[in-house]
Every structure is written in C-alpha cells, then in structure tokens.
C-alpha positions in Angstrom: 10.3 -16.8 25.7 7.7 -15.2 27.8 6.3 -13.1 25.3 5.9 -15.9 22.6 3.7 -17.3 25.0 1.0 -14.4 23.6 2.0 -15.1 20.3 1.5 -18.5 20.1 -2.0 -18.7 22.4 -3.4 -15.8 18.9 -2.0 -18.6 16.3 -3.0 -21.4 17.6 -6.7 -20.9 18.4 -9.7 -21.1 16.5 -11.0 -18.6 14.5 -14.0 -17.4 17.2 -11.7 -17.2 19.9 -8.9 -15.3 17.7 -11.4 -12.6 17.2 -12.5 -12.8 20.9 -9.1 -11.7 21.8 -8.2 -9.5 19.5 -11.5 -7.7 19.6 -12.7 -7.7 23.5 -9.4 -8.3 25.0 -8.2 -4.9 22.8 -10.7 -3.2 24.1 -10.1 -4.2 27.3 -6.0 -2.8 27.2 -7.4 0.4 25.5 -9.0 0.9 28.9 -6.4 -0.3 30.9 -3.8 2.1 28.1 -5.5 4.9 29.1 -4.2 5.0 32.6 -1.1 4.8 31.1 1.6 7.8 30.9 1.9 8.5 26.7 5.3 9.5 26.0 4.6 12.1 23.3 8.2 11.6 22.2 7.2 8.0 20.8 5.4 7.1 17.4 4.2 3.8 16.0 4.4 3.0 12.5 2.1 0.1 11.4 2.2 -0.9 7.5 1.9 -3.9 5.5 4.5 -4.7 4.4 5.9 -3.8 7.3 8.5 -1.4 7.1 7.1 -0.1 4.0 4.4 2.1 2.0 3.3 5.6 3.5 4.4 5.2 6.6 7.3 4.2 5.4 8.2 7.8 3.6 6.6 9.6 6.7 9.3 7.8 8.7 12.0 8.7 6.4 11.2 12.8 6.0 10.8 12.3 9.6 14.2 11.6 10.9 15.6 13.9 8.7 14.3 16.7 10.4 16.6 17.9 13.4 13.5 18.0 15.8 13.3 14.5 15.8 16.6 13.4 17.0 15.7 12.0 20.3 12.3 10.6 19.5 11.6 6.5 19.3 10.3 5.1 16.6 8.7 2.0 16.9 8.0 -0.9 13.8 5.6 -3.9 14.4 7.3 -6.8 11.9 5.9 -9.9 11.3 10.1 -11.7 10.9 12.4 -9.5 13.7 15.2 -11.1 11.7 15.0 -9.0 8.6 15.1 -5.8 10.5 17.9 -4.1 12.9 17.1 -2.2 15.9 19.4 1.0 15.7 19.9 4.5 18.0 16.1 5.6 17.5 14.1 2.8 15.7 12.3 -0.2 17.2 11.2 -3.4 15.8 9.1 -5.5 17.6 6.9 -8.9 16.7 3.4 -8.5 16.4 1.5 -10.3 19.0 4.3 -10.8 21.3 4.3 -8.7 25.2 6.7 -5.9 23.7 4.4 -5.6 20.8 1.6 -4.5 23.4 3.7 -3.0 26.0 5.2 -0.2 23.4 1.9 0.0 21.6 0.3 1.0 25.0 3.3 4.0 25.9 3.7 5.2 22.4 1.6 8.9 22.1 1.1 8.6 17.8 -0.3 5.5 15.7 0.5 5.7 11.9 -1.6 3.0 10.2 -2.0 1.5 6.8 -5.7 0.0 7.0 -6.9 0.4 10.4 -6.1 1.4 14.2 -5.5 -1.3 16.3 -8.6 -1.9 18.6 -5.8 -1.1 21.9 -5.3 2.3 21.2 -6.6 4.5 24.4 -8.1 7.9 24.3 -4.9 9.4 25.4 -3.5 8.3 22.2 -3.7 10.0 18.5 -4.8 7.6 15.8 -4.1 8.4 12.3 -4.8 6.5 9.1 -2.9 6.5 5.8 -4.8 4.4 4.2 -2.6 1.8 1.8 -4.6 2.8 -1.2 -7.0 5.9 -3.1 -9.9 3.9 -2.8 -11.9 2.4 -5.9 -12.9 -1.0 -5.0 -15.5 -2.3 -2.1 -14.4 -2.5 1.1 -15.7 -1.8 4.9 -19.3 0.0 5.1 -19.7 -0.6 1.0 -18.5 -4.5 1.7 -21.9 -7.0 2.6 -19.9 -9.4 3.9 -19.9 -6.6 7.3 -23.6 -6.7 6.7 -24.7 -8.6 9.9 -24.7 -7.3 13.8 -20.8 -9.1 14.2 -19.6 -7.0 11.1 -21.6 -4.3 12.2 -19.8 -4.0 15.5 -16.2 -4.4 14.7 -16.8 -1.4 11.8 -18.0 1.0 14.4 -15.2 -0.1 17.0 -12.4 1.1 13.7 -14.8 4.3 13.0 -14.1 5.1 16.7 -10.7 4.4 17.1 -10.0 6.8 14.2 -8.4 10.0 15.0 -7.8 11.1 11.5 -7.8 10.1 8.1 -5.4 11.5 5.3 -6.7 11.7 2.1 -5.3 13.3 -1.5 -8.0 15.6 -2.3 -11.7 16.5 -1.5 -12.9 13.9 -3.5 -11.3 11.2 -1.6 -12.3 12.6 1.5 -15.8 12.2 0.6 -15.3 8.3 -0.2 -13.1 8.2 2.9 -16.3 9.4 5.0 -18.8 7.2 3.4 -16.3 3.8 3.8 -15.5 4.4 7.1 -18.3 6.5 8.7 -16.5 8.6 9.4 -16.8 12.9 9.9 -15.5 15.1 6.9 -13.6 16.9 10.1 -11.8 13.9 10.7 -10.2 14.0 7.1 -6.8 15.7 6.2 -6.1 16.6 2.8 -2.5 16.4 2.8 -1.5 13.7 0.3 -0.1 10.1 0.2 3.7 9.9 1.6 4.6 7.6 -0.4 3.7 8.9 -3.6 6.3 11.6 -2.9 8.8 9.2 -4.7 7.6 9.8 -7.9 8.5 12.8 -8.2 12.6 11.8 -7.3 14.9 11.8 -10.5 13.9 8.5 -12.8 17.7 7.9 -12.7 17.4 7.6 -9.3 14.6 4.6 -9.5 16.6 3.0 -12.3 19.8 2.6 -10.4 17.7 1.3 -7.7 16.0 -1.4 -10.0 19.2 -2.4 -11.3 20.0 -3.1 -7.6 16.9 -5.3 -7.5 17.3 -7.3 -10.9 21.2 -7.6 -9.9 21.5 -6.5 -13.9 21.6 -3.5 -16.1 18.2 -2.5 -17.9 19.7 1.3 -19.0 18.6 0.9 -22.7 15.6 -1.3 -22.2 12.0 -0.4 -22.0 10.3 -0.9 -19.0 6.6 -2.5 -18.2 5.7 -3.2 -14.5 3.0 -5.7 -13.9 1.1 -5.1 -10.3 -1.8 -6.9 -10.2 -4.7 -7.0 -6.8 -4.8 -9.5 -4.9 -7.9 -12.0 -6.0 -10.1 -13.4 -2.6 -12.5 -15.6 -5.0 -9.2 -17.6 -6.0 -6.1 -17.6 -4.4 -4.4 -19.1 -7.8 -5.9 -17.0 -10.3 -3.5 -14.2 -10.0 -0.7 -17.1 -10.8 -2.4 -18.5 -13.4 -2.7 -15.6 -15.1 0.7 -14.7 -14.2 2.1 -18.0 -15.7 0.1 -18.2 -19.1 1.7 -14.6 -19.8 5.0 -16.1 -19.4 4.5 -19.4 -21.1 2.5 -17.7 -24.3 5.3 -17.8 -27.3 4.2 -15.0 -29.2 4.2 -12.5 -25.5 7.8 -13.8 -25.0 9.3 -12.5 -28.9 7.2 -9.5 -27.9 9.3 -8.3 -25.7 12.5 -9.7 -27.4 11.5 -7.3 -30.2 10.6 -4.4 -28.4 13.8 -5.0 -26.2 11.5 -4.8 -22.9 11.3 -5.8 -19.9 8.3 -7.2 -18.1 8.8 -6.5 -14.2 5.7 -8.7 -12.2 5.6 -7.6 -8.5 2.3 -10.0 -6.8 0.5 -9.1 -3.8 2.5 -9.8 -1.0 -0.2 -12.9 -0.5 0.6 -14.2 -3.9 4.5 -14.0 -3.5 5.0 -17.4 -2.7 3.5 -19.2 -6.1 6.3 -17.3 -8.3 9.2 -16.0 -6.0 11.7 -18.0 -7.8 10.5 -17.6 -11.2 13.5 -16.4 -13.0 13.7 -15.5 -17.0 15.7 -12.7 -19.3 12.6 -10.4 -20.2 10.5 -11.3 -17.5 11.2 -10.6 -13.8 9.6 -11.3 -10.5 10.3 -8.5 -7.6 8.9 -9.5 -4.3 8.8 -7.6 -1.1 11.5 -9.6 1.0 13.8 -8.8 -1.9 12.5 -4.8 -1.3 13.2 -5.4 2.6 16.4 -7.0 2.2 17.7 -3.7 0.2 15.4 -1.3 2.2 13.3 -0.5 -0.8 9.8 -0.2 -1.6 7.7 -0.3 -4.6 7.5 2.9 -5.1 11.5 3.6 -5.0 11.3 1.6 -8.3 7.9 2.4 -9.5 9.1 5.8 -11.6 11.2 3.7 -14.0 8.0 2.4 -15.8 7.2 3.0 -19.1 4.2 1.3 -18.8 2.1 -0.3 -16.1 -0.4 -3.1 -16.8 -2.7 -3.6 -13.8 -5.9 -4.8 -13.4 -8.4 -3.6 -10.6 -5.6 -2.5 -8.2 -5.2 0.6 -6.7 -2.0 1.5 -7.8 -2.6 2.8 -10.8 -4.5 5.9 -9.3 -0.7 6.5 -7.8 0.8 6.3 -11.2 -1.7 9.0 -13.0 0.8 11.2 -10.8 3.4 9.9 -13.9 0.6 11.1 -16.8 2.1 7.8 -18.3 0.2 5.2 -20.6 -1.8 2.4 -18.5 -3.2 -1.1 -20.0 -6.0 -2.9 -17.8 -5.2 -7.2 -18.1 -8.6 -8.0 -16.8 -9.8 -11.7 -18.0 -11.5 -12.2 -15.1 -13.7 -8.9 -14.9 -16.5 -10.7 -15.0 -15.8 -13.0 -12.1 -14.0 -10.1 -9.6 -17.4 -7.7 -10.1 -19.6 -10.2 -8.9 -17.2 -11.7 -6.0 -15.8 -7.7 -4.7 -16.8 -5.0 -7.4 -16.3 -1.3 -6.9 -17.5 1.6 -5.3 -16.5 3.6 -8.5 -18.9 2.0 -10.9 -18.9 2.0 -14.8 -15.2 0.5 -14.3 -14.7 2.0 -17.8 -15.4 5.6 -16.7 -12.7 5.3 -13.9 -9.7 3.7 -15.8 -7.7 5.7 -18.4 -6.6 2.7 -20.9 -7.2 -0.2 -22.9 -9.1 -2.3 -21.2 -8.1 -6.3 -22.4 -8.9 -9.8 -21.8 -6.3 -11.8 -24.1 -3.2 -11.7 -24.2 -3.2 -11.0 -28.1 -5.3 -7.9 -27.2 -2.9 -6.9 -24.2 0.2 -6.7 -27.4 -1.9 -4.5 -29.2 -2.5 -2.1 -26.1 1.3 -2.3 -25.3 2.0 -1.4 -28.7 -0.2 1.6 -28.9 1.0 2.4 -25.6 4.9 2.8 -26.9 3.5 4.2 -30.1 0.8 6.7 -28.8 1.6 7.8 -25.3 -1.3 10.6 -25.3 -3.8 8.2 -26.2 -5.4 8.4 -22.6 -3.9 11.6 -21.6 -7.1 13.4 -21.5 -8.8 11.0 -19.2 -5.6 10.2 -17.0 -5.5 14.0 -16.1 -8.9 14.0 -15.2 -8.6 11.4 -12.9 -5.1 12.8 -11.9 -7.0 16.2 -10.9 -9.7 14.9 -9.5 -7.9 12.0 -6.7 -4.6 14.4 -6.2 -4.9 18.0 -4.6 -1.0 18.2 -4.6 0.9 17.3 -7.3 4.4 18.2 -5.4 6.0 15.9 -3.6 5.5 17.3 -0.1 2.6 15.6 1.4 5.1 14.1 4.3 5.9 17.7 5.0 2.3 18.8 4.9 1.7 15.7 7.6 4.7 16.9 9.9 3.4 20.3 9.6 0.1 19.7 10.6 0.9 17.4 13.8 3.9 18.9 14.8 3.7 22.5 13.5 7.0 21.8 11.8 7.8 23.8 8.6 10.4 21.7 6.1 13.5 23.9 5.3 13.8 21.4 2.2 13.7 23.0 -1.1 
C-alpha cells in the first residue's frame, strides 16, 4: 500500500509537476544512489513493451549461460499481474518504492530509449536503442528546441554509458541524435534481431500459437505500421478501410493469404478485438500472455507492408520483398519527417498510397521477389555489420568477458 502512495502522487499531478519529479527529484536519488553499495551481481532490464524487444533476447542468452546462475534479474512492468516472479527474475511496477529501491542497488541498466534520470555514477548505463534509427527524434527533433528541451537532452546524453549500434553507420547517427562520443558506441548488433536467423518453422509454429489456427500452406503478409503523433486515429483508419475495401478482401481469398496487422502498442486498443478469416490482429498482451515477442513471429513473413517504421531496416536481415502503405506521406513529413532524407533513397520497395496500388505491389512482390534485392542489400550492408545471429553474445562478451560455447 505504501509504495502506491509514489505511484499514484506521479499519475495524478499535472503535467509541470510530473516532470518536476521525474526530472529534479531523479536527479536528486542519482546522488543520493551513489552512496549506495551496487551489487554487481544485479541487472535491470527496461523495455517497452516491457518484458520484450532487445532486452528481451539479451535476457534470454543471458540465463542460459552457467555464469549467471546466481545473478538477479530485475523487470520494471507497467501490470505486475501478467508476469511471475521466479528463482532469479524480478518484476516490479514502475513508479512504486520497489521500483526505485532495486533501481538504486542494481550495478547494470539495459534500456530501450533512454536511462532513467536515477542512475548514479557507480552504475553502468547502456542503451539498446528500440529501433536502427531513420526518423527525427531527440537533437534532430525541434520540438527539444528551447532551454527546457535543451536540458532534459543533455541530462540523457549524460546518463549514457554506452550505446549499441549495428554498424559504423549507425554509430554515426547514434552520435549526432544523442550527442553523444563515437567512444561511447558499441558495434555489436541488435539482440533481438538474432531471431531471425532461428528456423522459419520455428516462427510458424509459434504464430499458429498466436492465431490459435493453422496457416502451414498459406502465404504470409505482416502489417506493422509507426505509430502516428499528428493523429492518434489515423493508423485505425487506415487500418479499417484495408479491411472493409471488397476488392483487398477477394485479394487475399485468391492468393490464399493472410494479412497479420500488429499496431503500435499505443494503437492496440482501437482494433484488439477485430477478428476475421484472412485478416488478423496480434497485439502485445497476446505476445506477453504466451511469452512471445514480435520478432519470434516476425521470420514467418513473406512479405511486410510498413510505412515509416523502423522495422523494416530489421527485416532487410530477411532479403525479403517490402511494400511502403504511405497515404499520409505527405502529412507525417511535415508533422515528424526523417533524418534519412529522400525517403525514396532509404526504402527498398513500392512505395503506394491506395489501396488498388498496394495489390499491385503485393502481386509483384509474390511474383518478383528480387525486384528490390539490389537496394535491400545495400541498405542491409550498410545498417548491419553482423549478419549472424550473435550480437547478444558479442554484448555478454564485451561486459562480462564471457565467450559463448554455442555453436
């Protein structure tokens, strides 16, 4: 009861005062963390999802390895009742007392975005960022453009220890959008994309797990779209003429596909229990209720259809046929653009706008796999040093001087 009492006083006050909190009075327990003992035994994963995405897979090699038997392993969650505490792993509420108190003992941070403004200088800091960046965000974004924004980017420049990246290209947009010293970035590779390299057989069995239905024969299209800040409806709108439009549905009746949508985890709610034959929604409390991630599933796609997301940089790891759905291009340069500008030089597909255009890409997609191959190895080269697997063995290795004995 105690500790709810921190919870609630965060969620319940204004928006100046949240940030005064979680700004000056963070930097005020990162002072008072530093005359705290770090148990170098004890690592905090922090991802969003929680329990998910790189950290996720770091986790996972992690307690593989005999080394790590009696470490701790602690989880901030945003619903302790989807996760189970077990021998070595922790969940604990964000903005609760045992939140802070294990955040301030705990020797390693593993984070998604950025490092929370409490970690002390006793304590190593290192980002996995959620994403190869493409699209404007931090030092690129305007919106930090003022002596507030100004502040709080050099207070998450500071509290970064290190950054891993997947090549020396990324490390150089990694310095610029963070301000942050080449020194400070590891080329080791994204954890999570060590999935795609598992056995497709392996993803499909999981996905029939998901769907609760057997897709063996079928062809399969994922759908991951970004999340939209200039309308928090677009991405359903968009979503819902797809599925409405006639002509899309007999598409993939005739092509005996299957059209998998997985939202943003902020656009879940508008289509969670949208339910249909050739078209399926995944969401990521259906992933956390089997212990899954996207990218358990991911390899099973024939084709993805994105838009401006990230994701797709991931998937060139595939060398499989992409199709860009962007009617709104227009609108989401103006409101958030990109830091890799033409957006035609930096994605390898059709880019369309209607959805008669997007059957046409899908159809050259099945019919002419290589059309793009060219420039989705290019871009493949040029964001992913490794191409292997191993980049959560590379991380262990490098922190803990731990060689993998897996072949």
């Amino acid at each position: 009861m105690k500790q709810r009492i921190f919870h609630k006083l965060v969620e319940t006050s204004p928006g100046k005062l949240k940030f005064f909190i979680s700004f000056v009075g963070g930097h005020v327990l990162a002072l008072i963390g530093f005359l705290i003992p770090k148990d170098s035994k004890r690592i905090m994963f922090i991802s969003y999802p929680p329990f998910a995405d790189n950290m996720r897979y770091l986790y996972e090699r992690i307690k593989q390895m005999e080394q790590f038997k009696d470490y701790i392993f602690i989880w901030p969650v945003n619903d302790k009742e989807l996760f189970k505490d077990d021998k070595n792993i922790k969940f604990v509420e964000y903005r609760t007392f045992d939140y802070l108190w294990q955040l301030l003992r705990v020797k390693y941070i593993f984070s998604y975005q950025k490092i929370p403004y409490y970690k002390a200088k006793n304590q190593v800091g290192v980002m996995i960022w959620h994403a190869v960046p493409g699209k404007k965000g931090f030092w690129f974004d305007e919106k930090y453009w003022n002596w507030s924004g100004k502040l709080v980017l050099r207070s998450i420049s500071r509290k970064i220890d290190y950054i891993v990246a997947t090549s020396e290209f990324t490390r150089v947009l990694f310095s610029a959008i963070f301000h942050v010293s080449p020194e400070k970035i590891l080329v080791l590779g994204m954890p999570r994309c060590d999935a795609l390299f598992r056995e497709r057989s392996d993803a499909l069995e999981k996905l029939e797990t998901v769907l609760n239905s057997k897709i063996k024969d079928m062809r399969v299209i994922f759908y991951l779209p970004t999340f939209r800040d200039y309308n928090r409806a677009a991405t359903r709108d968009i979503f819902i003429n797809l599925a409405r439009n006639r002509d899309f549905r007999e598409y993939l009746k005739q092509r005996n596909a299957i059209f998998i949508f997985k939202p943003h985890p902020h656009d879940e709610k508008f289509v969670e229990n949208y339910a249909d034959e050739y078209i399926k929604v995944v969401t990521n409390r259906q992933l956390i209720k089997l212990k899954l991630t996207l990218y358990d599933i991911l390899p099973t796609a024939d084709i993805l259809v994105t838009d401006y997301s990230s994701v797709f940089r991931d998937y060139l790891l595939l060398n499989r046929p992409i199709v860009f759905y962007i009617p709104d291009k227009d609108i989401y340069c103006k409101t958030r653009g990109f830091i890799l500008e033409p957006f035609e030089l930096w994605t390898p597909g059709d880019k369309v706008k209607t959805i008669e255009e997007l059957l046409r890409a899908l159809d050259d997609a099945f019919e002419n796999p290589k059309k793009w191959e060219k420039e989705r190895l290019w871009l493949r080269d040029l964001f992913f040093k490794y191409k292997d697997g191993k980049a959560s063995d590379r991380i262990i290795e490098y922190f803990w001087g731990l060689k993998s004995t897996k072949e």
